[in-house]
Structures are given as C-alpha cells and as structure tokens.
MITOR-66043 format. One record per residue (C-alpha): x, y, z. Coordinates in steps of 0.25 Angstrom, whole numbers, plus 5000, padded with zeros to 4 digits. Example, Ala and Ser with C-alpha at 12.3 -4.5 7.8 and 13.67 -1.06 7.14 Angstrom:
REM MITOR-66043
504949825031
505549965029
This chain:
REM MITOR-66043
500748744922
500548894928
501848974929
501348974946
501448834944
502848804938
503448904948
503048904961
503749024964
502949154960
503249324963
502349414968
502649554970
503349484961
503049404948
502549274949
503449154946
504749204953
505449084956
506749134952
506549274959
507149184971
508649234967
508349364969
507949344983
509249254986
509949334979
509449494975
510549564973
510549474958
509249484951
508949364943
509149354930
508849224921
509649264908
510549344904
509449394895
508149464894
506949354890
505849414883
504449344884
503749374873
502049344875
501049364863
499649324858
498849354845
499649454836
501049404844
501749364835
501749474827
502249574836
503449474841
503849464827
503849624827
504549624838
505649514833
505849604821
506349704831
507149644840
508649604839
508949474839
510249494847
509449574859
509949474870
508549434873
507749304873
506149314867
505049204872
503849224865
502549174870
501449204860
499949134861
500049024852
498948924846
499348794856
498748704843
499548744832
501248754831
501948884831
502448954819
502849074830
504549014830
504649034815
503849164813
504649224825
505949164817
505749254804
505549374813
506949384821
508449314820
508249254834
508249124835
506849084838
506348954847
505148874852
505148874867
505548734871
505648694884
507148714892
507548794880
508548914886
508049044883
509249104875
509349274870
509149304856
508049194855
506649184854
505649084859
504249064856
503348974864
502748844859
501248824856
500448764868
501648774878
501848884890
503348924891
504048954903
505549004905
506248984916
507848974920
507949044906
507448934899
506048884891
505048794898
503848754889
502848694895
501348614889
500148714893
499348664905
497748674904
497048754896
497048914899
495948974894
496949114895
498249084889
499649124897
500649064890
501549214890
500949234906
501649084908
503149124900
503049264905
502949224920
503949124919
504849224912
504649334924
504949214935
506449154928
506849274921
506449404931
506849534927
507549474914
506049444907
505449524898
504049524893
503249544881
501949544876
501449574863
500149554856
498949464860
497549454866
497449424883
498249434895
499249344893
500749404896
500149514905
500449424919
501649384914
502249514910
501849564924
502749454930
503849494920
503649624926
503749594941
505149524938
505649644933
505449604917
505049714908
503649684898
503249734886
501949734879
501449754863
500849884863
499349894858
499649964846
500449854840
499949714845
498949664838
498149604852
498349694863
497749594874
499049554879
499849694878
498549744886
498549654898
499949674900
499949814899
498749824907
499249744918
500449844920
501549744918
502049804904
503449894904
503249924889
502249924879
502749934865
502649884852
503449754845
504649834840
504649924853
504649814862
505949764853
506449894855
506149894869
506949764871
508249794865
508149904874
507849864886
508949744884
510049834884
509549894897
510049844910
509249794917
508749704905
510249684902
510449604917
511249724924
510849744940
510249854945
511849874950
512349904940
511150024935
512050154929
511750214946
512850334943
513850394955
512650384965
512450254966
511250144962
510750134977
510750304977
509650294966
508850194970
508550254983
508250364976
507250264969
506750214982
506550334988
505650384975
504750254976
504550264991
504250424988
503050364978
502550254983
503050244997
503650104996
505150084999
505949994991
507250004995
507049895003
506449794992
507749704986
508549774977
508749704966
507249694964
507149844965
508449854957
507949774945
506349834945
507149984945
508149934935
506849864926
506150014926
507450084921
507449994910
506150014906
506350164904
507750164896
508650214908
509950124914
510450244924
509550224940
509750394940
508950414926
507950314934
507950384945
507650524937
506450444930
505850424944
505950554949
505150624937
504150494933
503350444944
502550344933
503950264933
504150284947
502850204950
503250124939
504550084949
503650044959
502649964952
503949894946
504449884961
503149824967
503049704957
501549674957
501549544950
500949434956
500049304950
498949214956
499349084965
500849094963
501248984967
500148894969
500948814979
500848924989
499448914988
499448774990
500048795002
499248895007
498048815007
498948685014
499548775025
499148905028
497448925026
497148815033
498248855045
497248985043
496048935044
496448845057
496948975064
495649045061
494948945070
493548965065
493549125067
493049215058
494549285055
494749305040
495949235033
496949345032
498049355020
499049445015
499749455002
500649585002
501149604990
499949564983
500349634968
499049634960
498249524971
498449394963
499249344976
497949394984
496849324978
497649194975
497649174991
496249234991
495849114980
496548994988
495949025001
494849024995
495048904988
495748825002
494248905012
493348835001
491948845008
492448915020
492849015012
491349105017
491849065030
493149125031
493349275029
494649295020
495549425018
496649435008
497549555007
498349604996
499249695000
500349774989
501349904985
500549944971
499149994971
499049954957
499149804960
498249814973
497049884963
497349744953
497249674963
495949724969
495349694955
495849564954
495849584938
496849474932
497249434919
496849304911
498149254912
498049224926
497449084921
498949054924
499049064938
497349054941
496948894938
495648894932
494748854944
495348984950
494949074940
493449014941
493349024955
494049144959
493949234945
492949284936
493249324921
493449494919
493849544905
495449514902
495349424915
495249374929
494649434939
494649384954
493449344959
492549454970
492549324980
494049354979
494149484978
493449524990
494449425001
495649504997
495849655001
496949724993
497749844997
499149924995
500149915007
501549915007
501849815019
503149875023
502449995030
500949985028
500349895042
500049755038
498949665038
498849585051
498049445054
498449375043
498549235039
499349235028
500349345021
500649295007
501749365003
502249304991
503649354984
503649504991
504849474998
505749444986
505949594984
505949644997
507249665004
507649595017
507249715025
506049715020
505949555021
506149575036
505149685037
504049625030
503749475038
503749535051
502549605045
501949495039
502149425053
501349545060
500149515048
499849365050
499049295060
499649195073
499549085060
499849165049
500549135037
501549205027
501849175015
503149225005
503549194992
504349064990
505549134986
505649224999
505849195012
505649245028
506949335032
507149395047
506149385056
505449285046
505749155052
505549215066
504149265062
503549125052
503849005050
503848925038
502448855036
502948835021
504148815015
503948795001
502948915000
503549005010
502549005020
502649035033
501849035048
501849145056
502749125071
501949175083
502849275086
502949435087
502949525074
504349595073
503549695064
503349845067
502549945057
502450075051
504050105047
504350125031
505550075025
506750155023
506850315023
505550395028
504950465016
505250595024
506650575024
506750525008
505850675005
506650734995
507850624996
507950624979
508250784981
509650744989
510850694987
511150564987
511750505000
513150484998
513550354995
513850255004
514750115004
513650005004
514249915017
512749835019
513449715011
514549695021
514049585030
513649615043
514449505052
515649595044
515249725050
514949705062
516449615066
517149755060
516349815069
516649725082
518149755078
518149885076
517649895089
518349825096
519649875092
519550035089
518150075097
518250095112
517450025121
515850065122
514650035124
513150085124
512350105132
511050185135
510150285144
510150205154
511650165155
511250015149
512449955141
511849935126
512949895116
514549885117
515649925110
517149855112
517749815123
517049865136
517749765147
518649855151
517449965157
516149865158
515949755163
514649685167
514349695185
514149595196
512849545199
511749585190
512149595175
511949745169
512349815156
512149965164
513450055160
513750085174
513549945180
514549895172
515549995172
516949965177
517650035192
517950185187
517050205177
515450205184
515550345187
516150415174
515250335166
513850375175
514450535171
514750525158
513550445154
512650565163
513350675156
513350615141
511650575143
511750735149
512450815137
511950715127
513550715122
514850635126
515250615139
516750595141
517550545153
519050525151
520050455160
518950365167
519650255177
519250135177
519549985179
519749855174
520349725177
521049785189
521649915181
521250045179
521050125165
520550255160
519550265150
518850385142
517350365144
516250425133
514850415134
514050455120
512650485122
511950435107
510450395103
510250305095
509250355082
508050255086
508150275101
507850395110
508550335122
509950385124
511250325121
512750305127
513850255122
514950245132
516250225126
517650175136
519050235130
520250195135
521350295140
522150335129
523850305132
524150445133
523250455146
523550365151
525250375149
524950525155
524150465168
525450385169
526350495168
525550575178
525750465188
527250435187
527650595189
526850605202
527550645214
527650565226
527250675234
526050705223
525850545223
525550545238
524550665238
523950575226
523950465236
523150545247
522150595236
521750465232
521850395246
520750535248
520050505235
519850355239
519350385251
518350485245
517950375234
517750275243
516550365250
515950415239
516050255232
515350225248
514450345246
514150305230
513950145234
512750205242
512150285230
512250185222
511650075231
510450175235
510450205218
510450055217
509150025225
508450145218
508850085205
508149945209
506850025212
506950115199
507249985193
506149915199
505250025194
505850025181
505549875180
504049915184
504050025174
504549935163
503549815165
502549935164
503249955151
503449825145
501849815149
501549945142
502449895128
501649755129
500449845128
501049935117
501549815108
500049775111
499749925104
500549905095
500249765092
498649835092
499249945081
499949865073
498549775072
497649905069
498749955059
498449815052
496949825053
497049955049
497749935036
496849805033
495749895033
496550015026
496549885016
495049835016
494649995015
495450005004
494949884996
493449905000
493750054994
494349994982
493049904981
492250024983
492650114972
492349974965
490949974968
490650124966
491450104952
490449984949
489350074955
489650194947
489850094934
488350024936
487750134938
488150204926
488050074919
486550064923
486350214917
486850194906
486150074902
484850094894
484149994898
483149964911
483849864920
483749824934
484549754943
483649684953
484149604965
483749444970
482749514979
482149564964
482449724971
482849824962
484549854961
484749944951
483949984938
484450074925
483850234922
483050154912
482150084921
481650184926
481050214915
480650084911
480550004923
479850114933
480950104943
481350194952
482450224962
481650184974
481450064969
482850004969
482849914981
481449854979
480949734972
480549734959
479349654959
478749774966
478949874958
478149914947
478949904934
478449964922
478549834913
477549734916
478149614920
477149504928
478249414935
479649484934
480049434949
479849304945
480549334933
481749384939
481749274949
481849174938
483049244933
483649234945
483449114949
483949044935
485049154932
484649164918
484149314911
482649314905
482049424898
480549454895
479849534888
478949634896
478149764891
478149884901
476949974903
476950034890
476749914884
478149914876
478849764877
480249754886
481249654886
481449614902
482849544904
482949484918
484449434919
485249374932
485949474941
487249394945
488349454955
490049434952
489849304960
488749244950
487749264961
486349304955
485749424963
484449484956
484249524941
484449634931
483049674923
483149744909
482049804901
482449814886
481249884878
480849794868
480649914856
482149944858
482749794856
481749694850
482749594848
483249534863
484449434859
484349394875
483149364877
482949204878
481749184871
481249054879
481349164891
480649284885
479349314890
478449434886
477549484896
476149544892
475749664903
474249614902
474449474905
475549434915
475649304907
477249274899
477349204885
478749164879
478849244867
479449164854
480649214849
480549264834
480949194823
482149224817
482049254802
C-alpha cells in the first residue's frame, strides 16, 4: 500500500500526506505537535550500518530523542541489525512491531520484508505489496513521519546507493522538520547522500559523529525543544516589530508579501531557520538578513514549500474523471475549444502532469481530437525550471503505478523523466496570483492545499479570482482539509463533498486586479533606517459585537446629536438622538437635510452649511430657535466640512447642541426684569416683526414654488443625464470586462512566450551540443532522412564520402559517392523497413575495403525517420565485433554482384 493510498489526505505547497495538518487550519494559533519529543528517522543502504553504529557511539543515550532506523535489508534472511546496534549504545533497542508507542531514549529498527509507518506517535508495520523494481521503504517511513509528526521530525540519511530518502526528506522539510545527510567523504556509498543533496532538501551535510553533535544541539534549541514562536527572546521592541521588519526585507527581495500568510506557519518556518544557524534571539535573525542575502533567499525558499508528489490522493482523481471531464466535455459541445486547467501553486509540476496524465487516460482515442492546455503556475523559479524538465527520482515508483511509468515515462539516468507527449500539453511559468492577472477560460482550477497557509484575507481575496478564471461550467477544486470562506459559497457550489469540489454559480466576479498587498514598496524605502513605531495595545481580539454596543452607548449618552451628510445636503449616516431637530416630511419620503428639518431651523442650516462649503472650516450658529412637540429650544448648530481619504466629494457633519443652563437661566432672567413700558414697545416690535415675516414667508412661498418647478425640470434633466451615465458605466464595465480579458490573454501568452523561450534555448543547446559532437567525431557519418536526402554528415565525409554542403537536402542515390556501392537505396530501404542495423563491406575508389554500417534512425517517440551511414576504413580496425556475419556482404567495384563472406575461424 502507497503512502497516497493509506492517507487520502496529501499537501502541496505543502508536503504530501498532511492529514494531521487539518489542526492547524482549525486551530492556527497552536502548531501541531505529535510528541513531546523530536523522532529521528534514520534511513540507510549498503555501508548503513556502519555509520549508524558510528553515530550511536556518539550520541547520549539520555538526549530526549526517539531513533527509527530504516536501512535496506535482505527481505530472505533475518536480521542480526537489533543486536549489532545493542553493543553500540545503552539505549534499549527494539524490532518495530506493529502498535508499538514510540518512546524517547529508544531505538527501533525496521523488520525484514516489511514497510513501517508511524502514525498518532506509534509504529505500524505493514507486509510489502508487489514487487518494486526500486525500493522505498525510508520514502514510505519518512512520508508518514512528515504527515503525523510535522515540524517535530527529523531526517536522516547515511550511506547507500539510489535515491531512496531523497522524497521523503523533502516532505520532512516542507512540514518544517530539519534533515541531514552523510557527507561524501565518510559514507562509504554516496548514492543516497547525493540525491538528497541534489534535490535541495538537506539543512546539514555532515559526518556520523557531526550529525551527533549536531543533534544534541539542536535538541536544546527552541524550537526543537516545543517553544512557540511567542515565546522567541523578541527584547523591549516587541516579536511583531521584527517580523515586519522580516516582512518588509522579503517583500524588498522578492517582491512577495507574507504578512498576510498565517502566522504560526510563518512563525515556525522563521523559527526552524534560526535553529539551523545557532541563534534563539529574532533581532540576531534579523541582523543575519540584513548582511546575508543567501540566508534571506534561504527564508523565502523555506517559506514557499515546494514539496508536492504525484496523484495525491488518487481518490480526487477518480472523481475527476466521474464528475468534472465529462461535465467538460459536454459543455464543449463538439467545438474546437481546448480543455483549460489550472494548478497554482504547482511546486516542482508533479500536481500538473498528474492531471495532464489522467485526462489523457479518461479522452483515450479522442485524445488527437481534443486540443489540451495545462498551466502550472508558482512563487519559486527554481521549482518552475524542474518542473519544465520533468526530471524525477526512481523512488517515484511509490506514487506512479507501473502501467503509468510505461506509458507516460521513459527511463533517464538516476530516474524518471516525463514523457514529450506530456510535456508539451503543459505550459509552466512564475506568477504570484495575488497580483499578477490570471488566467481566464478555465475549466478547471486545482488548487490543492494552498489555502492552509494562507490568512483569511488572503482566503477571501483569492476565490473571487479563481471565479473570474473558469468557464460558465467550470470547476475548482481545494484541498480536502480547506474549505470556501466569504464570497465562496455565493460564487460555487459543492459538486463534491468528500473531495472538495465545487461548480462555479452563474453569477458576477466580485474581483478587481492590479492592488499589492499591504504597504507600497515606496512607502516601506528605507523603513529598516527608522524608528520603530511606537507600540500599540493589540484590541483586534476583542470581539466585534463588543465594540460596536460600547460604541452605541457612548453615543448615545455623551456625544450630541449628528448626522452626515454630503455635497448635496443628502443625509448619510447618523449619530444619537436626532428627533428633537429631524424628522422625516409629508408626502414623498426624502433624506435631504433641509427637507426634514424642524420650524426654525431651515434657514440657519442653508447658511451655515454655504459658509462651511465656502471657507472650507467650521460654521458655527448659536442660539438657534426651533421647535418640537409644541415648544420651543435653543440649540448651537455646527456644520464641519471633511473628506473622507478615498473620496473626492466633500463632506459635512452637522452636529445639534443643546443650550447650555446658564443661557438659558440668563434668557429667563432678561425677561422677568423687563419693564411694562419696555414690555409693550416689545409687543409692537414683534406685532411689526410679524407682519414683515408674514410677507416675506408669502414672498419666500413664491421662490420656493417657482425654485420647486425648476428643480423638477433640473431633475428631469438630471434623470436624463444619469441614464446617459448609467449607459456610459454598462459600456465601461463592458471595457473593463474587455481589459480585464486582454490582461488575461496577455499574461497567457507572457506564459507561452515564456515556455517556448525556455524551449528555445533547449534546442539551440542541443544544436550547439550535435554540432560539436559531429566535429568531434572522427568518423564518416550521415544522417539521412525516410525520403533517403541527406540531413547531416561529419568533416570526415567530406573527405571520404565526396560530399558537399550543397548537397544537404538532396537524395542520396543521386549523388555520386566516392565508395562504390551498387544497391545502397535498396540497402537502406531494407534497414528501414525491418528496423534492424546491417553493415557491409564496400571499397571506395582507391580500391581500399570499408566497413559500411547502415543502422535505424529512431525519433524520442520510437518512430523510425531515415538512417544513419558510417564509413570505418578497414586498415584502421580489422576486427568488427558488430558486424553480423550472416548480414555481411563484400561488394567488388567490378562486379555489382554481393557474396556473404564467412566469418573466421576462431583459433
């Protein structure tokens, strides 16, 4: 049973098999720990043993550490390996059995003929299925290692011949575990070392007793030790001061933004760097970035985790071909459209040829039918150049079933590589898919286990653009462990359950382009140069229900009324208790300020507002009188002009203050000492005041009427003028629609360009290789096409064979060779046609014998496409331990006539 099968939850930008990794999505602020102890896996071929024994002698047996070692073992013979390792180390030491709990201070070595697995801190050993022609045994332990213990793993691998370890380290690696490797000078195979060190998943490389040292090290660091990134030595200034500091350096280099990535991942993968180079204090961190640029890109490759594995999950695969192609290939409805796919987040491509090989599988004989693109898309341009050689190791035996690996892969030295028939229906390319456009006319997005590390700002951000990618019928798919947040269940809907599948909704694409996360790189120039900002208390955690009823109090007890309002006198928002000076007006309903103003205070509001959107300051009008519910009050009226930092358009905020007592004990006052002479004049002023009010309010009714009908006509126009707009923002969103396509076409091509460059230098390195190959060779050769024209010859048969420049491009049987051969098209038809070399023996013009060998030339797709002529003098090499002597025919130049010629004798 493959580790793919026995889990069917996997990683990617992730490792492979990460069921337990789950937690951490519930539950991120707690990384996930297994034990309360670091578990080694210990993985070894030919020369193993030796070097664990050596590094037995030098470790302590009370390290607080658990060692699982998985060497290559003879599956028809016992193991002595329990009681060689006993004389080596007062550690108790154990054959795996299966349930047995993993405890510290003890060592376990695998059985013969078995594959160990560990999971829940406890040993599962299981019978081997078929026959591997490539054994993964420490691939097998060390994935399941990654997958139940994450960050607490630890990797080794010492001496041995092929590959195996070298997948399974990287998984260790992606879940933040830290690996090791024997160093060439001291193992006695270096096969194993070398993969691993090759494929970039190794943090030290060191010999037996430095590995030991290494260990007892590292288990006294912190983050070995099982302390959280909370609790790192931060100083006075704070842990969140220096990682933006962090942040602010890796967006600087690499122009990616992870402050919004989920910080305990981020925490941990800092944390795991810091233990790698001896330091337990984030400022001495910090120093090391600033001066080492190799350890900041270090940071980042750590941060990206490029692990991925063939089919994970072979479920998801399944379904696949169940649900979602042939929904495809129904909505294609016999057109010539290509099937579109996405996989973001592609790491080194094994996610991107995997759905590459199962359509392939599912389209059988249509597949010349229908056209196929398959884009893989990721942050690290080391793991998008892999991915275009589609270079794997041996031990991908584990994930790859054997029919696969024929069809799909040919042999290369050290391993696999993918097929060209493969290779050339999936495009790969760099894209960070926060701010470079995305692809467009998709029908499928698999983005598998991305999500995980990603932040639910970023969650948020990133379906509405997965959305905006796929076709009307198009389909996304996530990792099992993740889910839609947001706008995600308003944009798909679930086509799968089990596997996380989803069917996009026929609605609009909340999504806009073009904006970087966080800060502007030109407002973080020189940020490491300043002081940090000061410190603030952290009130995001309180719970926003909590906020937002301290806030309705407090204004509703201490903050006078107020409201809103903008340029055009329209009510916006209010603030208290507004009654007493609003209220809503008869007939039709409107939120204008001056409609719904009270008796007393239309006039002073129309001024102050015109003076405040005049001076651009505070308008101010005090002992304003004005009534409600049958009584009159003065209130202080302010009207603050403001704009708000997105908008253009102007602002007011019209605030209504009570009278304070003192004003309005004095008023009383005032009255109660008047006169009754003073109080009568007062009578005839306001009897004079009436009158003169009542005109003007007769003399005001017909302003406002005649104002009235020319506001129906500016409204009517208005109305007009604002279908006109609403008509010319249809045609806009239609542009902008329209760019948002070209954007998406645009960096497609970007992508094809860049792959066929890639391709390019390819060829003119291949060019460049055969030409120089063919110099060098000493021999006469020509390469000759299935129409028998000339492709290519060597220097030397110019001189041999007569040719000439010219005559590349012509057929051969109408040249005139200077070796005398009476039926050589016939010859080389024969060889064509039975796909078997011959060789003669011919004598050129000078009458010296030649040996002619006429073999098959055959394409990478096993397709024959002409022959390749060689010309071997005969004085130089008598002997010809390829010639086939029932095949070998001398020609005479005098008669046309061919004899077999009888090999020697042997004496």
């Amino acid at each position: 049973m493959t580790p793919s099968k026995r889990n069917n939850t996997a990683s990617k930008r992730g490792a492979p098999l990460r069921p337990k990794r789950a937690r951490e999505a519930e539950a991120p602020e707690e990384p996930y720990r297994k034990s309360t102890f670091p578990i080694v896996g210990i993985g070894a071929s030919a020369g193993g043993l030796e070097a664990f024994t050596s590094l037995l002698k030098a470790l302590s047996p009370d390290l607080g550490m658990a060692f699982i070692f998985v060497p290559h073992l003879d599956p028809s013979r016992e193991s002595a390996f329990t009681q060689i390792l006993a004389r080596a180390t007062s550690m108790p030491v154990l054959t795996a059995s299966d349930g047995l709990a993993v405890e510290a201070n003890h060592i376990y070595v695998i059985p013969p003929n078995r594959d160990l697995r560990i999971s829940d801190a406890t040993l599962h050993v299981d019978s081997r299925g078929e026959p591997r022609s490539f054994n993964t045994t420490i691939d097998i332990f060390f994935r399941s290692l990654a997958a139940d213990q994450g960050s607490n793993a630890i990797g080794v691998i010492l001496s041995g011949t092929a590959s195996d370890g070298t997948l399974g380290l990287t998984a260790i690696k992606g879940e933040g575990g830290i690996t090791f490797a024997q160093d060439a000078g001291t193992a006695k195979y270096d096969g194993m070392p070398a993969s691993a060190i090759a494929a970039e998943c190794v943090d030290f490389v060191l010999p037996p007793e430095g590995i030991a040292m290494e260990l007892a090290r590292i288990r006294q660091h912190p983050y070995v030790a099982g302390a959280h990134m909370e609790h790192v030595d931060a100083g006075d200034k704070g842990l969140d001061t220096y990682l933006s500091q962090v942040f602010r350096l890796l967006r600087r280099a690499t122009k990616v933004d992870f402050s919004e990535y989920k910080p305990p991942t981020i925490g941990r993968r800092i944390q795991r760097r810091m233990a790698l180079h001896k330091i337990e204090k984030i400022s001495e961190y910090l120093t090391l970035l600033h001066r080492d640029r190799i350890e900041l890109t270090a940071l980042y490759q750590d941060l990206l985790i490029n692990v991925t594995s063939f089919f994970r999950n072979p479920e998801a695969f399944d379904i696949l071909k169940q649900v979602v192609y042939p929904a495809v290939l129904q909505a294609r409805n016999s057109t010539p459209a290509p099937i579109r796919i996405w996989v973001p987040g592609c790491s080194t491509g094994e996610e991107t040829y995997s759905h590459a090989m199962s359509l392939v599988e599912f389209l059988g004989e249509e597949r010349t039918e229908v056209p196929i693109q398959i884009f893989g898309t990721d942050l690290s341009e080391s793991a998008i150049q892999r991915a275009r050689a589609g270079v794997y190791k041996e031990s991908i035996e584990a994930d790859v079933n054997p029919m696969r690996l024929r069809r799909f892969f040919h042999k290369s030295d050290g391993g696999y590589q993918i097929s060209k028939t493969i290779r050339d229906l999936c495009i790969f390319s760099t894209q960070n898919v926060f701010s470079d456009p995305p692809f467009s006319r998709m029908d499928l997005v698999s983005c598998r286990n991305v999500m995980i590390y990603l932040s639910q700002t970023l969650q948020k951000r990133v379906i509405p653009i997965f959305h905006y990618a796929l076709n009307p019928t198009g389909f996304l798919m996530i990792g099992s462990t993740e889910g839609l947040l947001g706008a995600g269940s308003e944009l798909f809907e679930m086509a799968d359950k089990k596997q996380k599948i989803y069917r996009k909704k026929m609605v609009s694409t909340p999504v806009t382009f073009g904006f970087s996360i966080g800060q502007s790189e030109s407002k973080i120039g020189g940020a490491e140069n300043q002081p940090p900002p000061a410190k603030v208390p952290d009130t995001s955690k309180a719970p926003i229900e909590l906020q937002r009823e301290a806030d309705r109090l407090l204004l509703a007890r201490y903050t006078p009324p107020a409201v809103v309002i903008n340029d055009q006198l329209e009510i916006l928002q209010s603030r208290g208790r507004t009654g007493s000076f609003l209220e809503l007006p008869t007939g039709k309903a409107s939120l204008n300020l001056l409609k719904m103003a009270r008796p007393g205070l239309l006039f002073e509001l129309q001024n102050a507002v015109e003076e405040a959107r005049k001076s651009g300051v505070e308008a101010k009008r005090q002992n304003v009188t004005t009534e409600s519910n049958g009584s009159a009050k003065q209130i202080t009226v302010r009207v603050i002009p403001f704009k708000a930092p997105i908008q253009d358009r102007q602002s007011f905020l019209v605030v209504f203050e009570h009278a304070s007592p003192e004003t309005q004990q004095l008023t009383a006052t005032e009255t109660r000492t008047l006169t009754e002479t003073e109080q009568s004049e007062r009578d005839k002023q306001t009897a004079q005041l009436k009158q003169e009010l009542a005109a003007t309010k007769e003399y005001l009714q017909s302003i406002i009427e005649t104002q009235e009908a020319t506001n129906e006509e500016l409204q009517s126009a208005n109305e007009e003028v604002q279908s006109g707009n609403e008509e010319l923002q249809s045609t806009n969103e239609e542009l902008q629609t329209s760019k948002e396509e070209l954007e998406s076409a645009n960096e497609e091509l970007h992508t094809v360009n860049e792959e066929m460059q890639h391709r390019n230098e390819l060829l003119a390195q291949l060019n460049n290789d055969l030409t120089n190959l063919l110099n060098s060779v000493n021999l006469p050769m020509v390469m000759v096409g299935a129409d028998l024209s000339v492709r290519r010859f060597t220097p030397q048969a110019t001189a041999t064979l007569g040719l000439m420049t010219s005559d590349v491009g012509r057929p051969i049987p109408r040249l005139k060779l200077k070796i005398d051969v009476a039926n050589l098209e016939q010859m080389m038809l024969d060889v064509i046609q039975e796909v078997q070399p011959r060789q003669y023996e011919v004598q050129d013009q000078e009458g010296r014998w030649c040996s002619l060998r006429i073999t098959p030339y055959r394409t990478l797709d096993n397709r024959v496409d002409g022959v390749v002529l060689s010309v071997v003098d005969k004085t130089a090499f008598n002997d010809l331990p390829h010639a086939d002597p029932s095949k070998t025919v001398r020609q005479s130049p005098t008669n046309k006539t061919s004899r077999v010629r009888k090999p020697k004798k042997s004496t």
